[in-house]
C-alpha positions as CSV (number, residue, x, y, z in Angstrom):
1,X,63.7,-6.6,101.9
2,X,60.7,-8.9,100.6
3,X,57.6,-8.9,102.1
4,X,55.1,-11.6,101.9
5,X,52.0,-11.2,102.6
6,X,49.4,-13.8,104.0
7,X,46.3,-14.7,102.8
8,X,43.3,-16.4,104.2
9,X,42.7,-19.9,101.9
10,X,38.9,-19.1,102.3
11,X,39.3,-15.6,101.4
12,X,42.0,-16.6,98.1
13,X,39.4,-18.7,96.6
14,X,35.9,-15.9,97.3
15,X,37.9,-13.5,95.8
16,X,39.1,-15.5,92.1
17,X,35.6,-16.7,92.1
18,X,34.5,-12.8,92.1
19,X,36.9,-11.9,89.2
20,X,36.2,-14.7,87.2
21,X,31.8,-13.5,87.6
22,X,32.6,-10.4,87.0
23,X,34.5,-11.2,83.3
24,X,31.9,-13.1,82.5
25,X,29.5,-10.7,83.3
26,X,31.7,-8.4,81.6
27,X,31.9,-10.6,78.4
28,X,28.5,-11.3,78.0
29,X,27.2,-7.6,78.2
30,X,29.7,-6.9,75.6
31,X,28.3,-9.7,73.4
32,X,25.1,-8.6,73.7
33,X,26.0,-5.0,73.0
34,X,27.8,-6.4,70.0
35,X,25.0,-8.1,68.8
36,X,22.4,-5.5,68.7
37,X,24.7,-3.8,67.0
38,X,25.4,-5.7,64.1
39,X,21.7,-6.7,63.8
40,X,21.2,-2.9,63.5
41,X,23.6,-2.1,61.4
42,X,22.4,-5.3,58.6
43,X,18.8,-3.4,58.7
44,X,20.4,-0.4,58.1
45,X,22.2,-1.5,55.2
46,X,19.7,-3.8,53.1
47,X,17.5,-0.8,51.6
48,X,13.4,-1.1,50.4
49,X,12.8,-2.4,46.9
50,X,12.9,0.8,44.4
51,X,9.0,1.8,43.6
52,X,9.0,2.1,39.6
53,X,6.3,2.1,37.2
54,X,5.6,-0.6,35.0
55,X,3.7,-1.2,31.5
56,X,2.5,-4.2,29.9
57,X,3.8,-5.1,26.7
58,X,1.1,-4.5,24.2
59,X,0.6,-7.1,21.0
60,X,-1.5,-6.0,18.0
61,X,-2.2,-5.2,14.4
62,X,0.7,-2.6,13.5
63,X,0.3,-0.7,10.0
64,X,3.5,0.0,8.4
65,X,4.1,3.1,6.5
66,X,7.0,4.5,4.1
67,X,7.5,8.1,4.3
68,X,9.4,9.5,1.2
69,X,10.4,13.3,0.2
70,X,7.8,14.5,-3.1
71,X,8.4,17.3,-5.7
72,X,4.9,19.0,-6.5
73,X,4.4,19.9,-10.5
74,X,1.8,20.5,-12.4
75,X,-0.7,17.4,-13.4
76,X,0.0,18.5,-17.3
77,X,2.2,21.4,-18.3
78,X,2.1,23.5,-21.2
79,X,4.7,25.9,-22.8
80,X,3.1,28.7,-24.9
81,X,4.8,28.9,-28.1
82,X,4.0,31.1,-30.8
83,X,2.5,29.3,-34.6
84,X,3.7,32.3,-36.2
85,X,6.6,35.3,-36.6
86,X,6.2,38.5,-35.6
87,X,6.4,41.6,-33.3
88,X,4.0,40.9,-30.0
89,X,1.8,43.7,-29.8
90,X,-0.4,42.9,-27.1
91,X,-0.3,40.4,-24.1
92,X,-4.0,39.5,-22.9
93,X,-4.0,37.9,-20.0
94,X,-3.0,38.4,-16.3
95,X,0.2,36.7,-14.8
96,X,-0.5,34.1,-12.0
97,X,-4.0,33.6,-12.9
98,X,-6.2,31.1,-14.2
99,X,-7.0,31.0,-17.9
100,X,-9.3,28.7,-19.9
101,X,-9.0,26.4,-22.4
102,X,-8.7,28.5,-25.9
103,X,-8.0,31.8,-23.9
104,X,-6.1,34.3,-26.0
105,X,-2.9,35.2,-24.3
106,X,-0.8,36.8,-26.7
107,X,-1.4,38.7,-29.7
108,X,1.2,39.1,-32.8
109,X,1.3,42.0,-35.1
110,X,-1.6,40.7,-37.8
111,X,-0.6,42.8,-40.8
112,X,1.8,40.5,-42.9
113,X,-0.9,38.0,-42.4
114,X,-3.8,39.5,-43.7
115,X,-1.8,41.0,-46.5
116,X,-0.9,37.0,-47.7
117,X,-4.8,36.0,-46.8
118,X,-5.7,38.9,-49.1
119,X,-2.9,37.9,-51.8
120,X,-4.5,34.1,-51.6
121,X,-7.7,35.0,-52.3
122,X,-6.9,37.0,-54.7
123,X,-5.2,33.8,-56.1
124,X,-8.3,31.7,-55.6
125,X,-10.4,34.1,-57.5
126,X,-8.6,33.9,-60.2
127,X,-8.8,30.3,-60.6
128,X,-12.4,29.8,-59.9
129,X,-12.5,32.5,-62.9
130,X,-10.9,29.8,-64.8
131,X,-12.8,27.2,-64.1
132,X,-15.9,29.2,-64.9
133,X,-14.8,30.1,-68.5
134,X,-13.8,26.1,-69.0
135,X,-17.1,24.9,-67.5
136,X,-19.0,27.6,-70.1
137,X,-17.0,25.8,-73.1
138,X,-17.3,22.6,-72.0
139,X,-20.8,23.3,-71.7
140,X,-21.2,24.7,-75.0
141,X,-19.2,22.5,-77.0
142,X,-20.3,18.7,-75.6
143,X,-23.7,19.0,-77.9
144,X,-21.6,20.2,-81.1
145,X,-19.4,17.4,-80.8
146,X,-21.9,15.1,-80.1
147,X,-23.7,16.3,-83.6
148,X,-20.4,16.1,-85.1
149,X,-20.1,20.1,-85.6
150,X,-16.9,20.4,-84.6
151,X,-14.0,17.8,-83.7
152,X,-14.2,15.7,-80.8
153,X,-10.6,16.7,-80.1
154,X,-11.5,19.9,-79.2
155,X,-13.9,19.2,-76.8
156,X,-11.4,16.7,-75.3
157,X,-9.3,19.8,-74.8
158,X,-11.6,22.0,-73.4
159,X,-12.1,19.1,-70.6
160,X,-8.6,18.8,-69.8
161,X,-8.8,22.3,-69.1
162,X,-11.9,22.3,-66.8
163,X,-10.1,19.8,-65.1
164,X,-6.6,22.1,-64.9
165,X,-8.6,25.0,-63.4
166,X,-10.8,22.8,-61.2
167,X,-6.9,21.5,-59.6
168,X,-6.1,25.4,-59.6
169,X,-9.0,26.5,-57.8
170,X,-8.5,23.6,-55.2
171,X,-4.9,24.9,-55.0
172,X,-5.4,28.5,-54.2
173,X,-8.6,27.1,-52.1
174,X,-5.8,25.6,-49.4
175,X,-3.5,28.5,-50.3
176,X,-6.6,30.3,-48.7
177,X,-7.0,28.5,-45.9
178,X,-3.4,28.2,-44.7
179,X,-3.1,32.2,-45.0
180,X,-6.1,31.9,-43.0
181,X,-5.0,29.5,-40.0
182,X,-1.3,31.7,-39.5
183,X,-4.0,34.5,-39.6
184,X,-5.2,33.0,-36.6
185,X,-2.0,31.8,-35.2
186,X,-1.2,35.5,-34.6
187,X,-3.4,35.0,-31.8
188,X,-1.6,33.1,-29.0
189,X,-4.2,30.5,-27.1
190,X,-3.9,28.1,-24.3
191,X,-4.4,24.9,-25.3
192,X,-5.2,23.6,-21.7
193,X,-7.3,25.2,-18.4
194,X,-5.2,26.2,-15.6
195,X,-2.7,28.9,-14.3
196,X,-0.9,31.4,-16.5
197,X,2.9,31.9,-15.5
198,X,4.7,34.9,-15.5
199,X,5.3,36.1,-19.5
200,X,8.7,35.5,-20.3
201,X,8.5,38.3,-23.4
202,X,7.6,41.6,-23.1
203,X,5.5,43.4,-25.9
204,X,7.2,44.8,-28.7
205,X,9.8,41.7,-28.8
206,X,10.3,40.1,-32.1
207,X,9.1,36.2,-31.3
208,X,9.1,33.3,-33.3
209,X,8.3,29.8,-33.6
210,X,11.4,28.8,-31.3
211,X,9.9,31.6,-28.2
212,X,8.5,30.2,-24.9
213,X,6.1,33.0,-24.1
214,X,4.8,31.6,-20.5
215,X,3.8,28.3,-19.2
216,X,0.9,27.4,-18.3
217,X,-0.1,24.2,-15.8
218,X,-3.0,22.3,-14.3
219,X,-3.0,22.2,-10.8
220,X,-6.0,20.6,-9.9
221,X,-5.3,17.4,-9.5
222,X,-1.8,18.4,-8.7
223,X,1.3,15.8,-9.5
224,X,3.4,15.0,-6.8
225,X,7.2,13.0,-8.3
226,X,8.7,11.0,-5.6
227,X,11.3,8.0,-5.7
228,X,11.9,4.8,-3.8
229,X,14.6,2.4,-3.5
230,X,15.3,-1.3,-5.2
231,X,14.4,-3.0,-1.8
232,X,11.1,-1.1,-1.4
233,X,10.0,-1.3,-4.9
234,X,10.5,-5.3,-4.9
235,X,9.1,-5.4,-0.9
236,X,5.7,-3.4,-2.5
237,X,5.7,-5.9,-5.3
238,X,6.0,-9.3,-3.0
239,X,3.3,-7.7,-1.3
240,X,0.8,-7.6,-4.0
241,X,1.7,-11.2,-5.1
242,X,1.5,-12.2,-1.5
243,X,-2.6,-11.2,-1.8
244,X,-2.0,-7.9,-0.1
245,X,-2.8,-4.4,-1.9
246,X,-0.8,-3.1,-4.8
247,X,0.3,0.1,-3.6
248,X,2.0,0.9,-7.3
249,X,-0.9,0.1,-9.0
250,X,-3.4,3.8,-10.1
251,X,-6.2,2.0,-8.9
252,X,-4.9,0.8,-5.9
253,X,-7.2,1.8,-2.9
254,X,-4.4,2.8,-0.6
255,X,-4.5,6.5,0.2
256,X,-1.7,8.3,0.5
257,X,-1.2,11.3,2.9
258,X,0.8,14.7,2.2
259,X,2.6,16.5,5.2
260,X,3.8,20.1,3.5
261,X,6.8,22.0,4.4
262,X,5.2,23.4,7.2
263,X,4.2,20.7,8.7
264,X,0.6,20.1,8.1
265,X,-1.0,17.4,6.9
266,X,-2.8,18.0,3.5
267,X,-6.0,17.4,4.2
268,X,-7.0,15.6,1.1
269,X,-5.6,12.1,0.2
270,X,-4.4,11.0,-2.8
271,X,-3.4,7.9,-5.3
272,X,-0.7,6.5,-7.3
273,X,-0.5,8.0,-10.9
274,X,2.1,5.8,-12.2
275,X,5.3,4.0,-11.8
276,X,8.4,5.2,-14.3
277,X,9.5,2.2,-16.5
278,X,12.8,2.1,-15.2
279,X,15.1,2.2,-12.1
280,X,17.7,4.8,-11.9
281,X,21.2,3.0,-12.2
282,X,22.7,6.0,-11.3
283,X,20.9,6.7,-7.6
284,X,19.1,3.0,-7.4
285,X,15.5,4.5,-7.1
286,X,12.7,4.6,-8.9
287,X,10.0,7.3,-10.0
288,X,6.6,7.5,-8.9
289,X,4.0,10.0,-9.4
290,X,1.1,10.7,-7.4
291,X,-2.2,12.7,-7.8
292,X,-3.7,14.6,-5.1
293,X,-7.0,16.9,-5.3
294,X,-6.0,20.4,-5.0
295,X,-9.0,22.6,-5.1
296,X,-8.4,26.5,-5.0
297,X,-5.4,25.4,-6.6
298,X,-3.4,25.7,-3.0
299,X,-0.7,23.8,-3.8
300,X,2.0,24.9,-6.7
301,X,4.7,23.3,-8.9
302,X,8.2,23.2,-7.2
303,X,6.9,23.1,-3.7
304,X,8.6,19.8,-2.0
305,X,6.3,17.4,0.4
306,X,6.7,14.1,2.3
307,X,4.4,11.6,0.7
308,X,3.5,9.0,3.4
309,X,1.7,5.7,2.7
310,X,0.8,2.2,4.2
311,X,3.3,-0.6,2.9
312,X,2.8,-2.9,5.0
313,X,0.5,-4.6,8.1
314,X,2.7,-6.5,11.0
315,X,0.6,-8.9,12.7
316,X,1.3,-9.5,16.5
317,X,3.9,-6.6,17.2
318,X,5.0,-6.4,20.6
319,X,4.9,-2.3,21.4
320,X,6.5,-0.7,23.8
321,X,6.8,3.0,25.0
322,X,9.9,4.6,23.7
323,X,11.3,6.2,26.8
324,X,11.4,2.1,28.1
325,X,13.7,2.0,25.5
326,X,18.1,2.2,26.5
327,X,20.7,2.4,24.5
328,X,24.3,0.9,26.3
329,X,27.3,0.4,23.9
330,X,25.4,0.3,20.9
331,X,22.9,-2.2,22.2
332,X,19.4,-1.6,23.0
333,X,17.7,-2.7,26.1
334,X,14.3,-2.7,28.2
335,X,14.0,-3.6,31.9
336,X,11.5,-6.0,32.8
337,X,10.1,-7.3,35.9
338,X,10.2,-10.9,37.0
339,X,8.4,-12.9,39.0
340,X,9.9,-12.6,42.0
341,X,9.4,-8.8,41.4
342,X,13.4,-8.7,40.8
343,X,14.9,-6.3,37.4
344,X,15.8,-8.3,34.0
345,X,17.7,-6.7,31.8
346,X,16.3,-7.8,28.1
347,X,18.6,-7.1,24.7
348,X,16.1,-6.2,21.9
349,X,16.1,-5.5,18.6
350,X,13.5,-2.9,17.4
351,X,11.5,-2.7,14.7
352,X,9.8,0.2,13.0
353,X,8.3,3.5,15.1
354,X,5.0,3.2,15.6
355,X,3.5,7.0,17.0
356,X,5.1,7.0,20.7
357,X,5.7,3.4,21.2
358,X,8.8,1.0,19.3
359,X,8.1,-2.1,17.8
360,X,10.0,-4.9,19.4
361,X,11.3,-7.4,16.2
362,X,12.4,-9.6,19.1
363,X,14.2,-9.8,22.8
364,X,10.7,-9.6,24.4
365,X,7.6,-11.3,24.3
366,X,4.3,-9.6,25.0
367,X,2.7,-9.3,28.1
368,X,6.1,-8.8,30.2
369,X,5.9,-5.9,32.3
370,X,8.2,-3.2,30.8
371,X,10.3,-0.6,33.4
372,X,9.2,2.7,32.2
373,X,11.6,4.7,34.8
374,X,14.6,4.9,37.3
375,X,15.8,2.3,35.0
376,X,20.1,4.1,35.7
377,X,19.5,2.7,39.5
378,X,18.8,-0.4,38.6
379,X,21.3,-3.6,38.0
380,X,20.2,-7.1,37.2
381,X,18.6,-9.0,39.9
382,X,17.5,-6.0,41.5
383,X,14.8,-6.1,43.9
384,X,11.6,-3.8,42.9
385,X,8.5,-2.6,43.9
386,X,6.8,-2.5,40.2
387,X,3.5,-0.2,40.0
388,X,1.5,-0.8,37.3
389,X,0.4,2.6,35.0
390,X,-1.9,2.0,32.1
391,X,-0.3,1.8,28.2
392,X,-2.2,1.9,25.4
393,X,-0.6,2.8,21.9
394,X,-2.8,5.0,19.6
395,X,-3.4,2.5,16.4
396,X,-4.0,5.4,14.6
397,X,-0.8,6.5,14.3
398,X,1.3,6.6,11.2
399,X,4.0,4.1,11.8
400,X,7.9,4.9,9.8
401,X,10.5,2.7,9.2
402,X,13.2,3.2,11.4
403,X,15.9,4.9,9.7
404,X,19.4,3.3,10.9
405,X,18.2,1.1,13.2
């Protein structure tokens, strides 16, 4: 059975007129609601610009500087030979010290050598004996010819034998004298001041002319042998023909500066000696030598050194700290800030070390305010808030080329 049920036409329409406020009502809170929402939520998700510290790009006089490995040896060195033959009998001097010019530093068994000096002059007496009898007849007989006492021939004689023992006496007179000097040469000297290596023959050795005894080598100055390659020689050169100083040249006013093994810097500067008159075809280099003061004779031979000196000024070099340097698939790049205070991303090409900074050869001009950190959060175009620290390279730095870059 249906039912139907009656309603009021008055009442019908109050009550669809009550529904229909109440979805709206309904609809609107919810768009509201929505709405504050999402205006929330967009805050939420748009974050502050990243704070990071900023430099300024720095442009200014840059001095250049090659740094090469050195091989210290001795400004002159001197290998003590022996004059003579013989049986050492006595070594006079003390190994690994400094001995004088004319020092006696060996001594060679004298005997054999005194017994020929005797034996010469000997000799020489002998003759000057016979001179002295042909001078007395000379002498003698130059009157009597001249008076026609006896025959002129015979006094011609008696000259040509004056003159035959004056020749002999001069004979045994350098026989004399070179028994004499290998007299002397039984006494080993140093020709030159500076330090005595160890003896490489002990006394009672049988040495001759062919025997290195020691070594002995000047130390102060000290030498220091170095080599650079084809491109830096020919650089050095165009350098000194553009007006700039000639580094190669002995009197070149450039100083160089020694760094020893442990790390020190020498504290005394020193000069080009000379340049070698040829280029290695084998290794492509070239030989220098250098001259340093070495007073207390500190430094030795065979000690190796990094010779560093100034090759060249770059004028207008945009520096840069290194750790606002990046590397990213081989390419290297430094974030910068724009105007708007948004992240650039620059590719650059560096340039030499210069102390704690890079020289920029190009990708960024100076001025431009270098990203110094957080620089893996940022992207390009990414809003920042840049704070500005203070930057200023040390110009008295010793700037290298970069190796490989």
């Amino acid at each position: 059975m249906v039912v139907y049920q009656q309603f009021k036409p008055g009442s019908m329409v109050l009550r669809v007129a009550a529904v229909v406020l109440c979805a709206g009502l309904l609809a609107l809170s919810s768009a509201l609601v929505t709405g504050c929402d999402s205006r929330s939520v967009s805050a939420k998700s748009v974050p502050p610009p990243m704070p990071v510290s900023v430099v300024k790009a720095e442009q200014s006089e840059v001095p250049l500087t090659g740094e090469w490995v050195g091989t210290l040896d001795g400004y002159v060195n001197a290998q003590i030979q022996p004059q003579a033959n013989g049986y050492l009998v006595r070594q006079d001097y003390r190994e690994g010290t400094e001995v004088k010019k004319g020092q006696v530093l060996f001594e060679i068994d004298p005997r054999p050598f005194e017994a020929a000096l005797h034996a010469a002059q000997g000799q020489l007496g002998q003759a000057q004996a016979q001179l002295a009898l042909a001078t007395i007849n000379v002498n003698r007989d130059t009157p009597l010819a001249e008076a026609h006492a006896i025959a002129t021939s015979q006094l011609d004689n008696e000259v040509q034998q004056k003159a035959q023992a004056q020749a002999a006496v001069e004979s045994a007179q350098a026989a004399v004298d070179t028994a004499q000097l290998n007299l002397s040469f039984t006494q080993v000297r140093s020709l030159i001041t500076g330090v005595a290596g160890q003896a490489t023959t002990q006394v009672g050795n049988l040495v001759s002319t062919q025997s290195v005894l020691t070594s002995v080598s000047q130390l102060d100055p000290i030498k220091v042998y170095f080599s650079i390659s084809d491109s830096e020689y020919l650089a050095l050169v165009r350098r000194a023909r553009s007006g700039g100083s000639d580094l190669l040249q002995g009197s070149s006013k450039i100083p160089l500066t020694l760094t020893l093994a442990n790390d020190e810097v020498y504290p005394y500067k020193g000069h080009i000696e000379f340049v070698d008159r040829e280029l290695n075809a084998q290794t492509g280099a070239i030989r220098i030598a250098a001259a340093f003061p070495n007073p207390g004779n500190v430094l030795r031979p065979g000690q190796f050194a990094r010779v560093r000196a100034e090759t060249e000024i770059q004028h207008g070099a945009v520096l840069v700290p290194q750790v606002a340097v990046n590397e990213f698939q081989g390419q290297e790049q430094v974030y910068t800030v724009t105007a708007n205070h948004t992240v650039h991303i620059n590719n650059v090409t560096l340039g030499p070390q210069y102390g704690d900074s890079w020289v920029i050869s190009s990708g960024l001009t100076g001025g431009s305010l270098v990203i110094t950190d957080n620089v893996q959060k940022l992207r390009e175009g990414a809003p920042v808030n840049p704070q500005l620290t203070p930057y200023q390279p040390s110009l008295t730095s010793q700037a290298t080329q970069a190796a490989g870059r």
